[in-house]
MARFIGU-635413 format. One line per 8 residues: number of its first residue (from 1); for each residue x, y, z of C-alpha. Coordinates in steps of 0.001 Angstrom, whole numbers, plus 500000, padded with zeros to 6 digits. Last residue first. Layout:
NUM = X/Y/Z | ...;
//
This chain:
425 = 429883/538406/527206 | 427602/540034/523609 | 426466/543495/526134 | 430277/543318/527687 | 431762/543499/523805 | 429022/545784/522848 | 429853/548158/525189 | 433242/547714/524655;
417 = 433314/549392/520896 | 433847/552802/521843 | 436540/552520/524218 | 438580/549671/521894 | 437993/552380/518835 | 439287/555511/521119 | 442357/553211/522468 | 443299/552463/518735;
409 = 443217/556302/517908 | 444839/557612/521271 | 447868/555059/519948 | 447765/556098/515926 | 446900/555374/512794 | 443713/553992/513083 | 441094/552524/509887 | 444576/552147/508062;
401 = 442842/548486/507654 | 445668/546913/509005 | 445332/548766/512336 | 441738/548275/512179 | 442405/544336/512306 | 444969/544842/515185 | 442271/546805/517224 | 439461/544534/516387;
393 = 442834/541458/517912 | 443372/543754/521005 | 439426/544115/521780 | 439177/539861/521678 | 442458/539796/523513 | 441340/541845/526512 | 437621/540475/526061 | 438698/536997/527374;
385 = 439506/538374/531009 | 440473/541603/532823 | 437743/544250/533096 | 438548/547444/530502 | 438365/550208/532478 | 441168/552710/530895 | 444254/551280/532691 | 442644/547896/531709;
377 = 442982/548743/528168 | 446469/550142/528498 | 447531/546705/530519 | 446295/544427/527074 | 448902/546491/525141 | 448834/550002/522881 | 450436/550166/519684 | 448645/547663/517984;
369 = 450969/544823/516168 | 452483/544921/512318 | 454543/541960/511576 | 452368/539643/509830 | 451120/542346/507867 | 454668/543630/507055 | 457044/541840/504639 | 455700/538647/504222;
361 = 451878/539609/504352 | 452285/542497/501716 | 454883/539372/499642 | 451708/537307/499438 | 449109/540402/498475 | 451543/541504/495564 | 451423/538095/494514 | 447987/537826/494958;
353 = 447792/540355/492351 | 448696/537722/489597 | 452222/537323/488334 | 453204/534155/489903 | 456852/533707/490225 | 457402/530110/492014 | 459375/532070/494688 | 456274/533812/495791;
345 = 454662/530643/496436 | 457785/528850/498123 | 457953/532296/500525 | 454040/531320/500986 | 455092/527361/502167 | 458329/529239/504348 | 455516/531160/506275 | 453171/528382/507316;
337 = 449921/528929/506335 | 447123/529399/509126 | 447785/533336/509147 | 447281/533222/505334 | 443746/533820/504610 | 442742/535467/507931 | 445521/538266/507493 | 444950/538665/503859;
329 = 441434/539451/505380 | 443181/542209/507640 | 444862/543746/504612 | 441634/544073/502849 | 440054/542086/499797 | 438035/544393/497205 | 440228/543314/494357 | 439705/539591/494637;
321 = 442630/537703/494055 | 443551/536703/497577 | 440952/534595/496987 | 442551/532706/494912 | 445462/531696/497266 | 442720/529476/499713 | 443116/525689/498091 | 446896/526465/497080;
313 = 447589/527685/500313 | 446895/524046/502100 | 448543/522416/498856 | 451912/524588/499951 | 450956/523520/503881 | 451259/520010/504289 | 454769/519533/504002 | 455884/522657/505970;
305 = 453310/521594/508091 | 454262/517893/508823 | 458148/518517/509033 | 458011/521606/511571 | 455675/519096/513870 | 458217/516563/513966 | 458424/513992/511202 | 456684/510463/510058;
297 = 458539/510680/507245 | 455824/508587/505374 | 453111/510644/506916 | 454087/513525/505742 | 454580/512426/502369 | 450924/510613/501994 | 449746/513564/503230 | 451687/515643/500769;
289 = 450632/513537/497970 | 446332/513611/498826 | 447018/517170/499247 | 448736/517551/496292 | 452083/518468/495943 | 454179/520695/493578 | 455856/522402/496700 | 457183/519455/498136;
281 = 460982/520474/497190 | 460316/524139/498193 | 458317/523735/501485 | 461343/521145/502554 | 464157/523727/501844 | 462192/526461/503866 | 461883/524615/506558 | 465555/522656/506530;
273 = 466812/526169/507585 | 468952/527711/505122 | 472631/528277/505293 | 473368/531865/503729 | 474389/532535/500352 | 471811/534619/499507 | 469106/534261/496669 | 471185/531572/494757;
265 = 470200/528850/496810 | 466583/530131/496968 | 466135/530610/493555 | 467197/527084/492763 | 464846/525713/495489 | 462268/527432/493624 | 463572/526166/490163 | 463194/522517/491229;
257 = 459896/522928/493409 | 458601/524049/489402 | 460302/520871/487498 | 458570/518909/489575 | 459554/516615/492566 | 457901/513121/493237 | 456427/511837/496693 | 452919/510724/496722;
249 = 453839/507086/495316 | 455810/507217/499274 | 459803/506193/499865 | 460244/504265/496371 | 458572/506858/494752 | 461494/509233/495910 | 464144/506229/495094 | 462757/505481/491394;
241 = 466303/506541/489572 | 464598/509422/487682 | 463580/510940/490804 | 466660/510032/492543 | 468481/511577/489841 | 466377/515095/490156 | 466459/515544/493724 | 470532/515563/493587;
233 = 470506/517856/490736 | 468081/519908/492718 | 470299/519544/496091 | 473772/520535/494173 | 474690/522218/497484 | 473909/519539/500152 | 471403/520842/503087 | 468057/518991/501475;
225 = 469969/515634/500453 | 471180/515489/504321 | 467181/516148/505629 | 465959/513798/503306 | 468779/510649/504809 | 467306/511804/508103 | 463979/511727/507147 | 463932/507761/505687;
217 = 465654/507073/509168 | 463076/508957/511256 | 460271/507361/509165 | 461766/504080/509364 | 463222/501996/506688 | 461469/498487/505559 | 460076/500485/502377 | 463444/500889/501266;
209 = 463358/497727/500481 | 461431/497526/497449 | 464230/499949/495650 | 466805/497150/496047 | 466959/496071/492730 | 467201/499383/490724 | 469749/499952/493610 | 471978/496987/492368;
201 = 471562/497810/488787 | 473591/501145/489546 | 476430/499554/491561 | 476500/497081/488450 | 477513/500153/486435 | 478845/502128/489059 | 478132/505362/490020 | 479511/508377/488085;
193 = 481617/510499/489891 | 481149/515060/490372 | 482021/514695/494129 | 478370/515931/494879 | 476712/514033/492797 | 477462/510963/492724 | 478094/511482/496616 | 474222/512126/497007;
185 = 473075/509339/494240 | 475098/506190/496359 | 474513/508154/499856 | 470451/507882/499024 | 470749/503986/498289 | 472888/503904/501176 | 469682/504427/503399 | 469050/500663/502442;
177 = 471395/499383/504354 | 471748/495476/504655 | 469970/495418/501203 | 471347/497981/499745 | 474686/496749/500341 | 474738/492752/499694 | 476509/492592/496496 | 479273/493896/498415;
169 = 481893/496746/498583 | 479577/499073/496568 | 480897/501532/493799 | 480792/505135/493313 | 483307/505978/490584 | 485544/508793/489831 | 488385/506756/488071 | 491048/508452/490432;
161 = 488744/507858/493429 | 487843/504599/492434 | 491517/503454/492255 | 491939/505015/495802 | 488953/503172/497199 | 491060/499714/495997 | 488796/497888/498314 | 491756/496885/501088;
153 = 492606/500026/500731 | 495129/501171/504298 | 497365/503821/503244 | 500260/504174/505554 | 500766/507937/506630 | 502811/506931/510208 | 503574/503096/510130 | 505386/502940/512904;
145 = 504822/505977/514655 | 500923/505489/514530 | 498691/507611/512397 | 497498/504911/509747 | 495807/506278/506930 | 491838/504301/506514 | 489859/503618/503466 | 486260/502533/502897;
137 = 484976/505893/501857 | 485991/505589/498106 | 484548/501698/498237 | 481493/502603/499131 | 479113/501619/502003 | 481218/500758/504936 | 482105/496886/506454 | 484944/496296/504354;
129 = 486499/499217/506214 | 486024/497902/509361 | 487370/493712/508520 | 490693/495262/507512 | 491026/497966/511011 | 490782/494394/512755 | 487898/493815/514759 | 485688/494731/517914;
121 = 481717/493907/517347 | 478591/495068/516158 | 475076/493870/515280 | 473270/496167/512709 | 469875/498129/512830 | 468144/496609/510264 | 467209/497533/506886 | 467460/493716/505607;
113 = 467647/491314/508584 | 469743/490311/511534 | 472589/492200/509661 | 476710/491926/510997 | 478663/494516/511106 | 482749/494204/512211 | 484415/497161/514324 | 487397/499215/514879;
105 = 486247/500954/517532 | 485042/504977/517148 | 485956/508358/517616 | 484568/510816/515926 | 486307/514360/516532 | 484315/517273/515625 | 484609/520798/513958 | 487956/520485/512894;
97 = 489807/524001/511329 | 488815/526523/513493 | 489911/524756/516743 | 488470/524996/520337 | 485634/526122/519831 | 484637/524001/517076 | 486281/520647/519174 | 483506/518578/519798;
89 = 484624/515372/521041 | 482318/511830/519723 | 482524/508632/520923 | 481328/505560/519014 | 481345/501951/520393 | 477835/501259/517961 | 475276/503603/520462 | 477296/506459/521482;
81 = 479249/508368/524248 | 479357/512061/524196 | 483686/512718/525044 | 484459/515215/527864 | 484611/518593/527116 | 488292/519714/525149 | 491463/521071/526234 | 492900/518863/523223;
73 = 494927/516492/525571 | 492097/515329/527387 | 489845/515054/524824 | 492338/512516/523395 | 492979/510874/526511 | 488725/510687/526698 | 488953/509530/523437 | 491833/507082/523336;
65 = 489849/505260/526758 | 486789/505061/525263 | 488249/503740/522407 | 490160/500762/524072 | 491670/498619/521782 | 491939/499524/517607 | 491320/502614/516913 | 488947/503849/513829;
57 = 489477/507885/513938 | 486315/510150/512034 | 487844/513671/511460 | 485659/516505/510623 | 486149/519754/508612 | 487021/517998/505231 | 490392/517803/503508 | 489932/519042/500029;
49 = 492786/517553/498261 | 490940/514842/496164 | 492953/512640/498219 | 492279/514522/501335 | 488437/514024/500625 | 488453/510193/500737 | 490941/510081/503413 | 488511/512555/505614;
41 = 485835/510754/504424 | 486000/507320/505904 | 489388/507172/508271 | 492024/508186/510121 | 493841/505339/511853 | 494764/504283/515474 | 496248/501212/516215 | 496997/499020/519727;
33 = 494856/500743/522337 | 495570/499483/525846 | 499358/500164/526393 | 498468/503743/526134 | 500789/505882/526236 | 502699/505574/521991 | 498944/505813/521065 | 498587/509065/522922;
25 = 501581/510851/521270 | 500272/509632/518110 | 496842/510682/518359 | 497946/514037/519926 | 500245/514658/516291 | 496963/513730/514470 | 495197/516482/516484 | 497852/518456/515790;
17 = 498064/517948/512067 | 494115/518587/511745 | 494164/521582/513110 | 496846/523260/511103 | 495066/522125/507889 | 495916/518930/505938 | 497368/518924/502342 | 501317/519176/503029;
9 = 501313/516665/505855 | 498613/513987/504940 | 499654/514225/501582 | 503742/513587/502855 | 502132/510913/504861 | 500529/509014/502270 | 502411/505999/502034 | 501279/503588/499528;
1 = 500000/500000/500000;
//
């Protein structure tokens, strides 16, 4: 195998060389760890020469021990202990240039059953890479003294990397994993490779079992495609590739949530929240299909309504049509809508007034709030209870109306309308 330590020298970042530096020190300590390598990605990415902000270590012995030594030694909190002999040290305060610090044993998988949770036990550094879901990530770089910058490949990773190819380890793959049906299209893409040709009939295959994921685990690998750059491209070669139908019939992506998430990448350069990313790429939903969706991922609250809520406003936007509609009406129309499903609307480009109307509510109806407060009204006689908010909220409405424009106006309309509030209690 090839020695890489000159790469791992010349191409890492300042952070990275002392935390490999620690590793070493530590490893030459502790009589109870025999190997430590860096691994997965971080090989993967350093041989491309973009080393990556994380480090993922594979040791060999004790790597609770290595971790909290390694902690330790970094000035950092005490490692957060894992299912699967993982241990992770967060280390973004500490250093600009790593993030985190996954630390985990050098391990062997075995399946109980397609899509399940795997079995896992302490191996050889060999046996842990042969384990992993493509070839390219299934390489490790020793950091011991010995055999400082030795290449382990056991899957000839860095012939795949120079051919730029995504290619399985096993026959097996999707069907022990299915999530790594997602990886296969989402490192395709985002390295710029072309997956394997048998790699490729091997997901056409396995489609059916993605059904056997979870919600949460079906979400999670959504949630990663959502925050990845090339997202559309990414969105687009599952589509064609069967994996969004294969998750719910009701989930597909149209050329329309496409350009709107295209808009919004290239809007600002700013991380977006998964909210906003989720409206866009279920925008072109029915009901019926956003149901379906929803329930599928089986999400938290923020999930179900961003998914639910683009065919929610596209049963109610026509009315915002009508030319004798007032602010406070918008209000009623699209209070109930989540916000990110009417920024998807207005990115979409309609042209019709309820444009205009959408991007009012946006910028300033849902903003705009009476001047005086539930304690001014009872400062002027107003009894405490129900009719507080109800007198707040005719307030609010006038306020949008331009019916008041100022504090003594608003408290003049709540005075003269609470008779008939306390007649109605």
């Amino acid at each position: 195998m090839p020695n890489l330590s000159q790469l791992l020298i010349s191409k890492s970042k300042a952070g990275h060389i002392r935390v490999f530096n620690a590793c070493s020190e530590i490893l030459s300590q502790l009589d109870e760890v025999n190997e430590v390598f860096v691994c997965g990605g971080f090989v993967r990415d350093l041989i491309q020469g973009n080393p990556s902000g994380d480090i993922d270590l594979c040791v060999t012995g004790n790597a609770k021990k290595f971790s909290v030594a390694l902690a330790k030694k970094l000035d950092a909190e005490k490692p957060a202990e894992s299912q699967f002999l993982t241990f992770k040290i967060y280390t973004n305060e500490l250093m600009e240039d790593v993030l985190s610090i996954d630390v985990v044993t050098c391990r062997d998988e075995t399946y109980s059953g397609p899509a399940s949770l795997p079995d896992v036990e302490p191996s050889s550094i060999e046996k842990d890479l042969t384990r992993r879901d493509f070839t390219i990530n299934a390489m490790a770089i020793s950091l011991s003294a010995q055999r400082w910058g030795e290449l382990v490949d056991p899957s000839n990773g860095f012939g795949d990397i120079m051919r730029k190819r995504i290619k399985v380890l096993h026959e097996s793959s999707f069907i022990d994993d299915p999530t790594r049906l997602f990886r296969a299209v989402r490192y395709a893409t985002r390295l710029g490779f072309n997956i394997d040709y048998r790699t490729n009939q091997l997901i056409t295959n396995a489609l059916g079992n993605v059904d056997l994921l979870s919600g949460a685990r079906v979400r999670n690998e959504f949630e990663h495609i959502l925050m990845e750059p090339k997202v559309s491209e990414i969105l687009r070669q599952l589509e064609e590739l069967g994996l969004l139908s294969a998750i719910t019939p009701g989930l597909r992506v149209g050329s329309k949530s496409l350009e709107i998430i295209d808009a919004l990448l290239q809007a600002d350069s700013k991380t977006h929240e998964i909210e906003d990313l989720l409206a866009a790429a279920t925008f072109s939903l029915s009901t019926q299909e956003a149901e379906q969706t929803a329930n599928r991922f089986d999400g938290p609250h923020n999930w179900t309504i961003s998914i639910l809520g683009n065919a929610k406003l596209a049963s109610v936007v026509g009315i915002l049509d009508d030319p004798s509609i007032t602010r406070s009406e918008v209000a009623d129309v699209l209070n109930p809508i989540p916000v990110q499903c009417i920024s998807a609307y207005i990115a979409a480009g309609s042209t019709l007034p309820r444009r205009g109307r959408l991007v009012d509510f946006i910028e300033t109806i849902r903003f705009e709030k009476p001047d005086i407060t539930g304690d001014d009204l009872m400062d002027v006689g107003v009894p405490e209870g129900p009719i507080i908010g109800q007198l707040l909220d005719l307030v609010t409405r006038a306020r949008l109306d331009r019916k008041v424009n100022s504090r003594t106006e608003e408290l003049d309309l709540a005075r003269s309308r609470l008779p008939e509030f306390l007649t109605h209690d």
